[in-house]
C-alpha positions, 0 to 999 in steps of 0.5 A: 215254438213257432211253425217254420212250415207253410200254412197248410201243413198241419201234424199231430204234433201241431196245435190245430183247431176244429173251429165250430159252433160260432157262424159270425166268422162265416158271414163274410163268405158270401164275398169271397165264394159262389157257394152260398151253402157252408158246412156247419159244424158239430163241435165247439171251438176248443180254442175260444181264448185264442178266437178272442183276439179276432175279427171278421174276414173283411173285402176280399179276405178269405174265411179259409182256406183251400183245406177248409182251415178257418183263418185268424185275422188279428182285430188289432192290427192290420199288418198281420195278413192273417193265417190258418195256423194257431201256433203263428198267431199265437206268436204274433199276439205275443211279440206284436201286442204283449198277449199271451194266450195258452195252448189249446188243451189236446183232443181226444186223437191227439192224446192217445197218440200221447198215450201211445208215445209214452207207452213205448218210450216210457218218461224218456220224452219227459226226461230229455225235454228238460235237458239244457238248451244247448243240447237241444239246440245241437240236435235240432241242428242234426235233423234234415228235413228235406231228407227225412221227407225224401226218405219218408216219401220213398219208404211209402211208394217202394214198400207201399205203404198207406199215406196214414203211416205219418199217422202212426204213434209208432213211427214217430216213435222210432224217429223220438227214439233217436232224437226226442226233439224231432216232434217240434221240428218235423211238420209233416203229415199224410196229407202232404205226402201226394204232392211231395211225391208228385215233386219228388217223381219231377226232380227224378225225371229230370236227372233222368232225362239228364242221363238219357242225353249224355249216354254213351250210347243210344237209348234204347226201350223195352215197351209193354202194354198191360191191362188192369182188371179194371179194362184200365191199360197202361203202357211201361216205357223202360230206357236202356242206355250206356251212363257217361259216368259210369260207363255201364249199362243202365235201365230205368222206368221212364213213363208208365201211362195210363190208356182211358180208351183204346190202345193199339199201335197208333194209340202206343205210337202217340204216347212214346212219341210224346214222351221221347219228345218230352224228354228231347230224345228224338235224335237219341233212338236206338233198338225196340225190345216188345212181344210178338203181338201185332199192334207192336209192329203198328206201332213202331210203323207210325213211329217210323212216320214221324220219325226221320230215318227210322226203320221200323224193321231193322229197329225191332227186336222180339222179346225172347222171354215172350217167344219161349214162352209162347213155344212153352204154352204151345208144348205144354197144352197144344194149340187152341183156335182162336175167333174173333179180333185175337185170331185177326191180330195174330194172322195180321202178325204173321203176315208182317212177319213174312213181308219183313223177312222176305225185304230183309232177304231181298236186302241181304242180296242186294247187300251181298254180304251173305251167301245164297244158302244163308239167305235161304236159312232166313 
């Protein structure tokens, strides 16, 4: 059955090759690369019958492509523009030229993975395949593949689950169970799964940043810094909005970037500010929710530059889970002294503190929309 995939896509359920032993097919590399050095080999080729109907790469013609996959190019003909793929060439030697070349017999890998299919499902497989082509082609027509691809590359991101999870004889034996003729029709493999994931991350976004821009309300962002082991930081973007269509409120990651070298309230500032600019959200700004450490209010004071009315204190909100936890750890085991840079940001912390409430306070009077024992409360 031909591939309906791209040329790059190979899976256990596939006829690839492991093209080898005969250099002759390499000799036109030097045109089409500036490595004179190519990787030799250790196996034969185990589709000699089918590399028969060949001819060298010629000109520009690439030898392989970006996965290293050997390319057939048909000696018989120039309108096949050559592929990687057996089972496509094989396809076009039957209907172009009448030559019928047999399956390449299945390797080692391939066949415990048979092994194990059969174990579990026992002759279910063989039994089915010889039902009517009718039926056959019903449950082709049932199988979606851009959803079972959604759903695989969910189920590997929200579980955490290794890339080689399509390499499993016995998740494809979960999926054969319910449709035995899925092994012919899903051409899926690990190495697919990055990109699919990286697609799938983009579509998201958009209908995210959709969202962010018909809100009811503004949108509003809880930040975080976080450093790994690795002394690798990473700054959490979270959006609070009111959705239009639900009407209720909403909360979703928007960026989570990563932070090579320093990352203090400047450094913060220029990566939020690319993100809501990015996503357009410029108008859209709402409340801050962070932790008490300093490098917060920097940041939101360099936003405070770029932004037009934008106020860095009235925008501020603390985070009342890292208060409490803070007045928890002082109850518990006491106030340790600090030296260096932590006791420099804690005291640059605090005098912020104090210059933003004495302007609130200077605010509120001029306001007058409290009396002078409230203020003093302040």
């Amino acid at each position: 059955m031909a591939s309906q995939d791209d040329t790059s896509t190979v899976s256990d359920f596939t006829d690839y090759t492991q093209d080898k032993g005969d250099n002759s097919c390499l000799a036109s590399q030097a045109s089409t690369t500036d490595n004179d050095e190519i990787p030799r080999r250790m196996k034969p080729k185990q589709n000699e019958e089918l590399w028969s109907h060949t001819r060298k790469a010629k000109g520009s013609e690439e030898v392989r492509n970006k996965h290293y996959h050997q390319i057939y190019y048909c000696k018989y003909c120039t309108s096949y523009k050559g592929s990687p793929n057996a089972e496509r060439f094989r396809t076009h030697l039957l209907k172009d030229h009448g030559t019928h070349v047999s399956s390449t017999p299945p390797g080692p890998t391939k066949t415990a993975f048979n092994n194990t299919i059969v174990d579990i499902l026992g002759k279910q497989i063989t039994s089915e395949e010889k039902q009517n082509l009718i039926e056959e082609t019903t449950l082709q027509a049932a199988i979606k593949i851009p959803e079972f691809k959604e759903a695989c590359a969910r189920l590997i991101t929200v579980r955490n689950l290794p890339f080689s999870l399509l390499d499993w004889p016995e998740f494809w034996a979960v999926i054969l169970s319910v449709n035995y003729v899925a092994k012919e029709t899903l051409k899926f493999a690990r190495k697919d799964v990055p990109k699919l994931i990286e697609l799938t991350y983009i579509l998201h976004r958009e209908e995210l940043i959709k969202k962010l821009k018909n809100s009811l309300s503004l949108v509003h962002f809880s930040i975080d810094m976080w450093t790994s082991p690795a002394n690798t930081g990473f700054q959490a973007i979270i959006a609070h909005w009111v959705d239009a269509e639900t009407r209720c409120a909403e909360t979703a990651l928007l960026s989570l970037k990563e932070f090579k070298g320093a990352h203090g309230g400047k450094e913060q500032a220029e990566v939020f500010l690319q993100v809501i600019r990015e996503a357009g959200l410029e108008d859209k700004l709402g409340f801050f929710t962070s932790d008490n450490h300093g490098s917060n209010d920097l940041m939101l004071r360099h936003i405070a530059e770029e932004i037009e009315n934008f106020d860095p204190v009235l925008r501020r909100v603390r985070c009342f889970g890292h208060s409490l936890n803070r007045v928890a750890q002082a109850f518990l085991f006491g106030s340790t002294a600090k030296q260096g840079k932590g006791q420099q940001d804690e005291d640059e912390a605090i005098e912020i503190a104090i210059r933003d409430i004495a302007q609130l306070q200077d605010e509120l009077r001029g306001q007058g929309s409290r009396s002078n024992e409230d203020i003093t409360k302040l």
